[in-house]
N, C-alpha and C positions, 0 to 999 in steps of 0.2 A: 615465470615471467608473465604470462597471458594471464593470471590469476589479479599481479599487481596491476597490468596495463588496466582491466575490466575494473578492479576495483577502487580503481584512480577517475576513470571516465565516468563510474556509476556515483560518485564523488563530486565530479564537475557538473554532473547534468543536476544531483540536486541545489547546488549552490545557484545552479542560471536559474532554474525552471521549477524549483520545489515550495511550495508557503509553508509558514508555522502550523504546525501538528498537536494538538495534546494526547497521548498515549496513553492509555489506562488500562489493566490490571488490575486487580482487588483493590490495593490502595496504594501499587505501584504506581506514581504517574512521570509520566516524562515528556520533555517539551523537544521534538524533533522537526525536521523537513520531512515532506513528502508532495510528489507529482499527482497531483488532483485530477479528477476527470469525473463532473460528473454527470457523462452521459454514454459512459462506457458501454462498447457493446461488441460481444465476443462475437470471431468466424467461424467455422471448420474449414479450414486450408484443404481441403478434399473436399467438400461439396458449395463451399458460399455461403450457407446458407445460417443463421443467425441462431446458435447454439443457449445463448441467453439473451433478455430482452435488455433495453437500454437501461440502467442503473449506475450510480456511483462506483468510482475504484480510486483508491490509492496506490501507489508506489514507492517503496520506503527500501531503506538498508535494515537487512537483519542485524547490523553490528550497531544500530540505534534501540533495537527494542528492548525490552527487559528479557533476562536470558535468551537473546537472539535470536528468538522466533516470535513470531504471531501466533493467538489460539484464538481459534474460534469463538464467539462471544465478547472478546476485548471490546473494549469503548475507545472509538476515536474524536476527536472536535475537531472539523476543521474549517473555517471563516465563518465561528459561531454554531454551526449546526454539530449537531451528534449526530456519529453512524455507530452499530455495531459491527463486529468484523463476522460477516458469512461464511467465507470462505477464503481462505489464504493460500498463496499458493506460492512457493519459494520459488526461483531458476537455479541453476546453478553455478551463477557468479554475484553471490551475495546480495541480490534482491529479494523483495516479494511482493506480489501485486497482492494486495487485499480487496475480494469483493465485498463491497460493503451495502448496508442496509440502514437508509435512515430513522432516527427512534427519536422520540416525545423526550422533551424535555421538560 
């Protein structure tokens, strides 16, 4: 039940709050949502104090990417610019934040 309720609200939040996404893989490409940010900047909940500097991140469903995960190196576009994906990082109720890195076009 907690699995549907989170994966229904992680649903809604991208339909209010998500823009178009291009997703790429070798020459898998796909056109998803994802929660943009780009001026992301991680804490440690134990000390405050700022774990990485300010950078772009998205936030996608793993049940939109190709085989359900993010790997490292993907290429995203999103409102024209290219990022690649740095670091992804799944939760365990079907998201995953991607740190990203923007690249030359």
């Amino acid at each position: 039940m907690w699995g549907e309720m989170s994966a229904s609200a992680l649903l809604i939040c991208m339909n209010v709050f998500g823009v178009p996404v291009e997703y790429g893989r070798g020459s898998a490409l796909v056109q998803i949502k994802g929660i943009f940010d780009a001026n992301y900047v991680e804490v440690d909940p134990d000390t405050g104090a700022y774990v990485m500097s300010a950078g772009p991140m998205l936030c996608v469903r793993a049940s939109d990417l190709p085989e359900g995960k993010a790997l490292k190196g993907d290429l995203v576009t999103v409102k024209e610019t290219g990022y690649r994906v740095l670091e992804p990082k799944p939760d365990s109720e079907g998201g995953i934040k991607l740190i990203l890195q923007r690249v030359a076009r």
